[in-house]
Backbone as XML, in Angstrom:
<?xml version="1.0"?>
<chain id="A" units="angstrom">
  <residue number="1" name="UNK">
    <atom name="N" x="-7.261" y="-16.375" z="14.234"/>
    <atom name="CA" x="-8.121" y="-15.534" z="13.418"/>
    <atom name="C" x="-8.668" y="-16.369" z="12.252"/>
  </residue>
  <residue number="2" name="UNK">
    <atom name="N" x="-9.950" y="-15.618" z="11.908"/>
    <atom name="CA" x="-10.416" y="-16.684" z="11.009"/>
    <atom name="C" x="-10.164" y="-16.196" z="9.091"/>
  </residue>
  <residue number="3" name="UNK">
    <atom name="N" x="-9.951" y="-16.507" z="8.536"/>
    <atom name="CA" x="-9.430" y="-16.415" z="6.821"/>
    <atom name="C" x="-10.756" y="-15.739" z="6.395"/>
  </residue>
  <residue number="4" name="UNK">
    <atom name="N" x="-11.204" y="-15.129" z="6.051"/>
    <atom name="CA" x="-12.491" y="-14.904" z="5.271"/>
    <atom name="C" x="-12.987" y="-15.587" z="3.757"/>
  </residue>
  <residue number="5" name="UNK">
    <atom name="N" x="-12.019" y="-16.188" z="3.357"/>
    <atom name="CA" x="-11.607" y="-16.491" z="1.848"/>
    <atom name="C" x="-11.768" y="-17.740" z="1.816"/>
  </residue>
  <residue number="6" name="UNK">
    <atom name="N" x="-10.498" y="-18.634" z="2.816"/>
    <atom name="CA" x="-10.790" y="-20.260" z="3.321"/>
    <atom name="C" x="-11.615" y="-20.885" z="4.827"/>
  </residue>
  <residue number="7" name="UNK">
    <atom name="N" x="-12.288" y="-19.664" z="5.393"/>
    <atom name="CA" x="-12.659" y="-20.221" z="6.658"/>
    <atom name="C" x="-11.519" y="-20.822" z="7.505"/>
  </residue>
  <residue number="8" name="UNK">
    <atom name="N" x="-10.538" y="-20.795" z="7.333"/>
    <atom name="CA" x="-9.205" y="-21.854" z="8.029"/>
    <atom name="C" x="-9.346" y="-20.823" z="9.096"/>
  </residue>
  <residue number="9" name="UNK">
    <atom name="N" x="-8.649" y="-21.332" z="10.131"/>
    <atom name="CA" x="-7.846" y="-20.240" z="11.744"/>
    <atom name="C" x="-6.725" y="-20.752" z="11.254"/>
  </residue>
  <residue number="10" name="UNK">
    <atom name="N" x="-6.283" y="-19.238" z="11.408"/>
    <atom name="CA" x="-4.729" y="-19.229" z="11.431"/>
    <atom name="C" x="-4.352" y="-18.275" z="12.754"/>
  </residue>
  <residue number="11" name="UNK">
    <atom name="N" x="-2.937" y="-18.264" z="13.111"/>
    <atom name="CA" x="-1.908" y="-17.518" z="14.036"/>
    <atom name="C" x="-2.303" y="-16.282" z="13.545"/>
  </residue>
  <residue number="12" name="UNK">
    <atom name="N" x="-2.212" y="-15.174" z="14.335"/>
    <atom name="CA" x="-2.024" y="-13.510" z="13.836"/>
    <atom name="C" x="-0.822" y="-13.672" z="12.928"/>
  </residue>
  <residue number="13" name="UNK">
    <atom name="N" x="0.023" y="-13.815" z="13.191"/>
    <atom name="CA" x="1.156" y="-14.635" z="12.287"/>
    <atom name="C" x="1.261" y="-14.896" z="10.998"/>
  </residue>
  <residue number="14" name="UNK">
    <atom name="N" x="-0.057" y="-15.678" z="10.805"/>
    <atom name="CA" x="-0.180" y="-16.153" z="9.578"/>
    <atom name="C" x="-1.315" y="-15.527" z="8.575"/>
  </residue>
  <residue number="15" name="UNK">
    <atom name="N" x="-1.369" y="-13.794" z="9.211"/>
    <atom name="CA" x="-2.580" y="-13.579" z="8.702"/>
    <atom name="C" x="-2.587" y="-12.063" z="7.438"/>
  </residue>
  <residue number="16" name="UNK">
    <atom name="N" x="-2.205" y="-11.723" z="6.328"/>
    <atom name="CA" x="-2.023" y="-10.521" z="6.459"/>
    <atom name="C" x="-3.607" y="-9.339" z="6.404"/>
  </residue>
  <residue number="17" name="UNK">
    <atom name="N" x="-2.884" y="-8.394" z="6.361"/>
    <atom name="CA" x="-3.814" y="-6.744" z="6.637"/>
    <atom name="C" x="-3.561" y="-6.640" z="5.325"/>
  </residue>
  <residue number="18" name="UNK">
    <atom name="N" x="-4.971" y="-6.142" z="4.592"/>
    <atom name="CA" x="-4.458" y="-5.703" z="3.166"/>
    <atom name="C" x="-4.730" y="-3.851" z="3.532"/>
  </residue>
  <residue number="19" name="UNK">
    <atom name="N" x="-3.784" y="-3.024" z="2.684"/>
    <atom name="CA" x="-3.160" y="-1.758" z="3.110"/>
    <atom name="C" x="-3.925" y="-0.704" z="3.084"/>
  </residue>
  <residue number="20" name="UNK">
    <atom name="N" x="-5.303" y="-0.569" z="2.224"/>
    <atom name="CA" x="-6.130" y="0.435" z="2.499"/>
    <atom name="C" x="-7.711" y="0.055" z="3.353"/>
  </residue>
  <residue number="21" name="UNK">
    <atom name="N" x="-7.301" y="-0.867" z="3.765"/>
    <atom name="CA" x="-8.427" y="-1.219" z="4.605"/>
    <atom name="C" x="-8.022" y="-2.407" z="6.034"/>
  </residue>
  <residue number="22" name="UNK">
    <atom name="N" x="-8.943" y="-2.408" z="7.135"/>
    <atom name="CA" x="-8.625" y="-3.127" z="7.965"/>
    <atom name="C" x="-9.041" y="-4.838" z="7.459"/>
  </residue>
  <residue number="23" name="UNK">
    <atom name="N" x="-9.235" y="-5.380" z="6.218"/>
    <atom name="CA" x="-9.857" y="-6.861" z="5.502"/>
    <atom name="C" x="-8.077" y="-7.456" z="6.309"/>
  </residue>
  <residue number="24" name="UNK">
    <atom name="N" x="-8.441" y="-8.474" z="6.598"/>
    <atom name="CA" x="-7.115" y="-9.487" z="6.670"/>
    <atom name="C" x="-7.361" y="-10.998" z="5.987"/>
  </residue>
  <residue number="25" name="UNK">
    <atom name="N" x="-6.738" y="-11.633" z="5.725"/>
    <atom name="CA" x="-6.846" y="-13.301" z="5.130"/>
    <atom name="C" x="-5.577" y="-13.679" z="5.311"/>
  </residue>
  <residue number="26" name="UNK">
    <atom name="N" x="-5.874" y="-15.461" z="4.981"/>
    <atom name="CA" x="-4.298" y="-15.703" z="5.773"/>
    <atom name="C" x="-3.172" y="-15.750" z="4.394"/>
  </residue>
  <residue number="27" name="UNK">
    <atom name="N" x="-2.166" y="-16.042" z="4.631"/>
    <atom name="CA" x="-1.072" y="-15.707" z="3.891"/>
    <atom name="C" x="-1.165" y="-16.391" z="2.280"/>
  </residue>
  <residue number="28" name="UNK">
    <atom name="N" x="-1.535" y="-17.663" z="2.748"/>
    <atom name="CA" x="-1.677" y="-18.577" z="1.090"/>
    <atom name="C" x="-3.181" y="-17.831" z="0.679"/>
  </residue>
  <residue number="29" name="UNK">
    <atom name="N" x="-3.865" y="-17.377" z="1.182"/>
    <atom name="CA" x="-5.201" y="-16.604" z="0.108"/>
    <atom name="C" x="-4.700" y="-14.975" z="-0.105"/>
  </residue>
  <residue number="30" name="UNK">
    <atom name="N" x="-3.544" y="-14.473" z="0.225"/>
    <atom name="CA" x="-3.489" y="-13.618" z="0.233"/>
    <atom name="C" x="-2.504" y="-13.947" z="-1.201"/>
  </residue>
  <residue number="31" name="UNK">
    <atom name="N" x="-1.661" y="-14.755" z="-1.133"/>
    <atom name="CA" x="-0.872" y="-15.246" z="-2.407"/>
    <atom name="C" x="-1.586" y="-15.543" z="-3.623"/>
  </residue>
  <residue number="32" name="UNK">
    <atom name="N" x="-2.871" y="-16.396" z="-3.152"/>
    <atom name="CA" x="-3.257" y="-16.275" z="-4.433"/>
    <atom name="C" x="-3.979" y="-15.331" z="-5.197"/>
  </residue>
  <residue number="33" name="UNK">
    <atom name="N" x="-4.575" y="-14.526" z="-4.081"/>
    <atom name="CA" x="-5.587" y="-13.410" z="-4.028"/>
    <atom name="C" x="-4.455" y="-12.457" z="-5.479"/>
  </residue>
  <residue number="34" name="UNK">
    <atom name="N" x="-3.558" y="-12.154" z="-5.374"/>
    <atom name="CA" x="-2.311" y="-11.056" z="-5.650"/>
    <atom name="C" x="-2.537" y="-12.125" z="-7.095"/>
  </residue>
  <residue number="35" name="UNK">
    <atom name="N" x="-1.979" y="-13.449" z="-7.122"/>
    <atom name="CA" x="-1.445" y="-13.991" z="-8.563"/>
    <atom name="C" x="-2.866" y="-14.180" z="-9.257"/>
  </residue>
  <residue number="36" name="UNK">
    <atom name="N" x="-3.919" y="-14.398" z="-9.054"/>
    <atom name="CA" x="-4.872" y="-14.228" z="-9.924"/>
    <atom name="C" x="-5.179" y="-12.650" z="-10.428"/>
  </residue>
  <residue number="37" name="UNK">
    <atom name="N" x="-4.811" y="-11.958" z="-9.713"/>
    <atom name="CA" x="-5.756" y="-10.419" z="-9.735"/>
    <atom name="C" x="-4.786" y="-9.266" z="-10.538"/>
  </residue>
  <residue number="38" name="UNK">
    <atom name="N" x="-3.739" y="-9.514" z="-10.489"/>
    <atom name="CA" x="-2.982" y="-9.339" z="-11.160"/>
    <atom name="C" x="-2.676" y="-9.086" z="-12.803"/>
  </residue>
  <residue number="39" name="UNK">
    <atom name="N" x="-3.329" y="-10.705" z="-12.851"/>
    <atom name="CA" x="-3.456" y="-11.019" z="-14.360"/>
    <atom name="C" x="-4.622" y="-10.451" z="-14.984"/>
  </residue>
  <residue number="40" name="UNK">
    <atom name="N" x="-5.542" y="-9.714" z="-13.762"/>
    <atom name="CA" x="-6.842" y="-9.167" z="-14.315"/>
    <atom name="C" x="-6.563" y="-7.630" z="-14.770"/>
  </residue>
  <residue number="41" name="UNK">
    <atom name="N" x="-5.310" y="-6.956" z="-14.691"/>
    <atom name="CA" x="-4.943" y="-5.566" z="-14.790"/>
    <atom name="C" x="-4.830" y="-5.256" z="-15.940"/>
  </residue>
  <residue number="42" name="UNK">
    <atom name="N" x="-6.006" y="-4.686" z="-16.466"/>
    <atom name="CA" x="-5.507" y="-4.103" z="-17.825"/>
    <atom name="C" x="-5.409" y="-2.362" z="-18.060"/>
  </residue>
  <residue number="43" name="UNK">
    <atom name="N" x="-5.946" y="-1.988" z="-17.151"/>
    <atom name="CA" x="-5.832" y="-0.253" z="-16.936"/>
    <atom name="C" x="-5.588" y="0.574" z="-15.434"/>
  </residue>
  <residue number="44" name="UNK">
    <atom name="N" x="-5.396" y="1.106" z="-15.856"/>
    <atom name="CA" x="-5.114" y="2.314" z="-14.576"/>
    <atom name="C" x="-6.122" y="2.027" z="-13.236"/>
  </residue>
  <residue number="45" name="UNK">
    <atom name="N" x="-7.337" y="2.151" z="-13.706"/>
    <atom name="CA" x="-8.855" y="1.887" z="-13.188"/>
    <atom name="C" x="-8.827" y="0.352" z="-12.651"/>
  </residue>
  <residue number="46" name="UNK">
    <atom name="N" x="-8.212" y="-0.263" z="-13.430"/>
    <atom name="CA" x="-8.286" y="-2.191" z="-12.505"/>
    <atom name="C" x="-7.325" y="-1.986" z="-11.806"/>
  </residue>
  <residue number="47" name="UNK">
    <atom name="N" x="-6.460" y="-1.470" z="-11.476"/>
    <atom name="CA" x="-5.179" y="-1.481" z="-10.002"/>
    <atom name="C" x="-6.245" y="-1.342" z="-8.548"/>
  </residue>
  <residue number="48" name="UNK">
    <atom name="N" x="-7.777" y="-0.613" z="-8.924"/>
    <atom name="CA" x="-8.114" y="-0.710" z="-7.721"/>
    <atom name="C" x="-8.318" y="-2.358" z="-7.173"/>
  </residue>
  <residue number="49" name="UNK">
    <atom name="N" x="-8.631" y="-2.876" z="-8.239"/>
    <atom name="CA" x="-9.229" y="-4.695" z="-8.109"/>
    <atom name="C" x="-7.688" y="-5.294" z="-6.991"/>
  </residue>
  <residue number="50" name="UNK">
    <atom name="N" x="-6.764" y="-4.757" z="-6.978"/>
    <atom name="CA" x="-5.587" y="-4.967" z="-5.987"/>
    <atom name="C" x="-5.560" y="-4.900" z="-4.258"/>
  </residue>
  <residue number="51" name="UNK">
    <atom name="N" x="-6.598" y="-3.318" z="-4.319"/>
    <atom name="CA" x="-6.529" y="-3.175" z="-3.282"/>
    <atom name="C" x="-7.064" y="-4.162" z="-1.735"/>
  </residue>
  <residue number="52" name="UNK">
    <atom name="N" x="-8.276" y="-4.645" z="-1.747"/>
    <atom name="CA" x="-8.502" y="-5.471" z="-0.989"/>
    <atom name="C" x="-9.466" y="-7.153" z="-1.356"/>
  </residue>
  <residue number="53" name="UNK">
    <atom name="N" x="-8.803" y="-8.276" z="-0.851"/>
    <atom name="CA" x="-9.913" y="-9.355" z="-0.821"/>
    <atom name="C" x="-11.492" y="-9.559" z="-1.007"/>
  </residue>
  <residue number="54" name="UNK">
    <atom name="N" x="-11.821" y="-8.311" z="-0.627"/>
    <atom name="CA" x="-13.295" y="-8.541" z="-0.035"/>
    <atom name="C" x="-14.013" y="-7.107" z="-1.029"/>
  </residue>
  <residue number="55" name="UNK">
    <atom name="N" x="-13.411" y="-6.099" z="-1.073"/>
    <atom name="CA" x="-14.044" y="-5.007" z="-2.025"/>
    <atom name="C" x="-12.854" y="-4.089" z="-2.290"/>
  </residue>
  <residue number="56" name="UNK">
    <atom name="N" x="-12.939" y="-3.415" z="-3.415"/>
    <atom name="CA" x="-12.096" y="-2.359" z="-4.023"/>
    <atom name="C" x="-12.144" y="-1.013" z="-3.191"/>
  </residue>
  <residue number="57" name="UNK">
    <atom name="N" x="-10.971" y="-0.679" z="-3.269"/>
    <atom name="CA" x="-11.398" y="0.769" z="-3.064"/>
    <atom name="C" x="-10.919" y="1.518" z="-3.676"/>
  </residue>
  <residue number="58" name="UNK">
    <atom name="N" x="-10.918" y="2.818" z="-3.658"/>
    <atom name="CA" x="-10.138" y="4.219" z="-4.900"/>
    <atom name="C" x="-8.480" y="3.787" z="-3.998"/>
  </residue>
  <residue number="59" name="UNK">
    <atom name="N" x="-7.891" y="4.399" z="-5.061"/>
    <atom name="CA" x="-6.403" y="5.002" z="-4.447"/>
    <atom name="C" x="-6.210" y="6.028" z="-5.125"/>
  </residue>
  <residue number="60" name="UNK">
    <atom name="N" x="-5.964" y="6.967" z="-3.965"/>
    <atom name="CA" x="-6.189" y="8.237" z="-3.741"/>
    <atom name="C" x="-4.711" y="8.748" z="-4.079"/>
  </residue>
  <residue number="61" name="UNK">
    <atom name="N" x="-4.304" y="9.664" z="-4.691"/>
    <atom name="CA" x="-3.139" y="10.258" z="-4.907"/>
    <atom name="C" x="-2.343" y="10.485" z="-4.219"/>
  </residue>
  <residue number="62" name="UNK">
    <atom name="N" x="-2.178" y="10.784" z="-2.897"/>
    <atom name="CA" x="-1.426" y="10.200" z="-1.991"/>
    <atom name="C" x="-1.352" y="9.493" z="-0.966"/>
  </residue>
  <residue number="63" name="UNK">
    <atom name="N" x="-1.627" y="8.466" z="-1.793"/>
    <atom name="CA" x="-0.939" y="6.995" z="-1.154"/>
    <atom name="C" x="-0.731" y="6.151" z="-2.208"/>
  </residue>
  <residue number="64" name="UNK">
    <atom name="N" x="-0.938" y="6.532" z="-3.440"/>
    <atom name="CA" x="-0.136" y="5.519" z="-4.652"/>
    <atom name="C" x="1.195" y="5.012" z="-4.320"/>
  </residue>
  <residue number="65" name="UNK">
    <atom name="N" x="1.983" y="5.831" z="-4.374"/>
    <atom name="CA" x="3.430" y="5.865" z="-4.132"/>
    <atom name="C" x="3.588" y="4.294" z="-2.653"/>
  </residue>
  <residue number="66" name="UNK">
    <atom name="N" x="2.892" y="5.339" z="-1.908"/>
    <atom name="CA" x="2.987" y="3.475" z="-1.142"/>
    <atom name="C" x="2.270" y="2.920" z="-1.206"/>
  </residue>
  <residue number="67" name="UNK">
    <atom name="N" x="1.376" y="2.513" z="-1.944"/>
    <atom name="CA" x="0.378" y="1.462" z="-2.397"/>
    <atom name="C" x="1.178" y="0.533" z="-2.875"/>
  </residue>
  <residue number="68" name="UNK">
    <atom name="N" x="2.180" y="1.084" z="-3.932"/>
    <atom name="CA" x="2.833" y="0.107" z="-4.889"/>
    <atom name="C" x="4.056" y="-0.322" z="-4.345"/>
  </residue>
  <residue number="69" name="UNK">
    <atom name="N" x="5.106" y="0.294" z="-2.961"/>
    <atom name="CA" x="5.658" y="-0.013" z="-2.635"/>
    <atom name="C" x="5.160" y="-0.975" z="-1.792"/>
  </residue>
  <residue number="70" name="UNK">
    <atom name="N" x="4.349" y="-1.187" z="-1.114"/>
    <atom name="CA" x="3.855" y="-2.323" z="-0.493"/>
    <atom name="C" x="3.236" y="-3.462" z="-1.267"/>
  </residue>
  <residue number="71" name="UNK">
    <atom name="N" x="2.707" y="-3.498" z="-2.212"/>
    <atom name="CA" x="2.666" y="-4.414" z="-3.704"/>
    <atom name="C" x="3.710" y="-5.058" z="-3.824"/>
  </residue>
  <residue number="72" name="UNK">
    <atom name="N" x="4.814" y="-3.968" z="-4.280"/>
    <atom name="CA" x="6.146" y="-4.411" z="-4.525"/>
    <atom name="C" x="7.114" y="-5.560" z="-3.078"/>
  </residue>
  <residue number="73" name="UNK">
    <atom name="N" x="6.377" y="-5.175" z="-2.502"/>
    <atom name="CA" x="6.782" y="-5.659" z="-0.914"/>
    <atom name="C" x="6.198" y="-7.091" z="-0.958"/>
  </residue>
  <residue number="74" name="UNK">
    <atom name="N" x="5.220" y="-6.869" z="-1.181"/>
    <atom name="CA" x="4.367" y="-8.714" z="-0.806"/>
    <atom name="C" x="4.520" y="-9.479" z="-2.285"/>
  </residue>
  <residue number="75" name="UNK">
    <atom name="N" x="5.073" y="-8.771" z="-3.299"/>
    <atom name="CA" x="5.273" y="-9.181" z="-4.470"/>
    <atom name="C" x="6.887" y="-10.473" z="-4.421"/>
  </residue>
  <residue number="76" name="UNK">
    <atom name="N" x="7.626" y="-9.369" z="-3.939"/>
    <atom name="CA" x="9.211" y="-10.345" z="-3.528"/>
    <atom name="C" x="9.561" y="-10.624" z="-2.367"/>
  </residue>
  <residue number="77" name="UNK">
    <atom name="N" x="8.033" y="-10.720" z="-1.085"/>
    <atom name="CA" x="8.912" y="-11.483" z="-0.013"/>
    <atom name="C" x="7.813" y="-12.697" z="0.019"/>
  </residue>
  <residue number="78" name="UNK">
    <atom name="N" x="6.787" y="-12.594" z="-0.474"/>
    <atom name="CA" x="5.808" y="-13.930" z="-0.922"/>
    <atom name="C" x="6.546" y="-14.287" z="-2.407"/>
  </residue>
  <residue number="79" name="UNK">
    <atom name="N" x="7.252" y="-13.868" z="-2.949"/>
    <atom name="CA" x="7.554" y="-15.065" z="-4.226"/>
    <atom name="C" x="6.024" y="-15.116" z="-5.294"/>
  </residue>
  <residue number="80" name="UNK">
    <atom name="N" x="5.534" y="-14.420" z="-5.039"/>
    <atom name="CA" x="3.939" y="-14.627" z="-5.918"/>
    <atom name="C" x="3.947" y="-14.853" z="-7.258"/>
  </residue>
  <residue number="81" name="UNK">
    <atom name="N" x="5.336" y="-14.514" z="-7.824"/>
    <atom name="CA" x="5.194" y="-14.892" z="-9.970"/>
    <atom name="C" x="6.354" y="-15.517" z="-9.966"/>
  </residue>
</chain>
């Protein structure tokens, strides 16, 4: 599959799905994607800038709850801070 971010091919393997949309990139743009964007959060309203690589979307009231558990997920099994 191809990275959208680095043009690289990677393995399905090496690729993730970001959670409110079908966007994928491979694992190191997805790492950095998270540690830059992160640091861009200053309100309620910038958590959407989280949701995908390629464009934002709303998060909708129910699916916060697992929005952030899956955050929290790629947060401590990528090591990202």
């Amino acid at each position: 599959m191809e990275c959208p971010i680095c043009y690289g091919y990677f393995p399905g393997s090496h690729m993730e799905r970001m959670f409110l949309c079908n966007h994928t990139c491979c694992l190191d743009c997805t790492k950095r994607y998270y540690r830059s964007t992160v640091k861009e959060i200053r309100d309620p309203k910038s958590l959407k800038k989280l949701t995908c690589v390629l464009e934002e979307h709303e998060i909708l009231d129910d699916v916060k709850l697992n929005f952030f558990q899956y955050l929290g997920t790629k947060v401590c099994y990528h090591s990202f801070f």
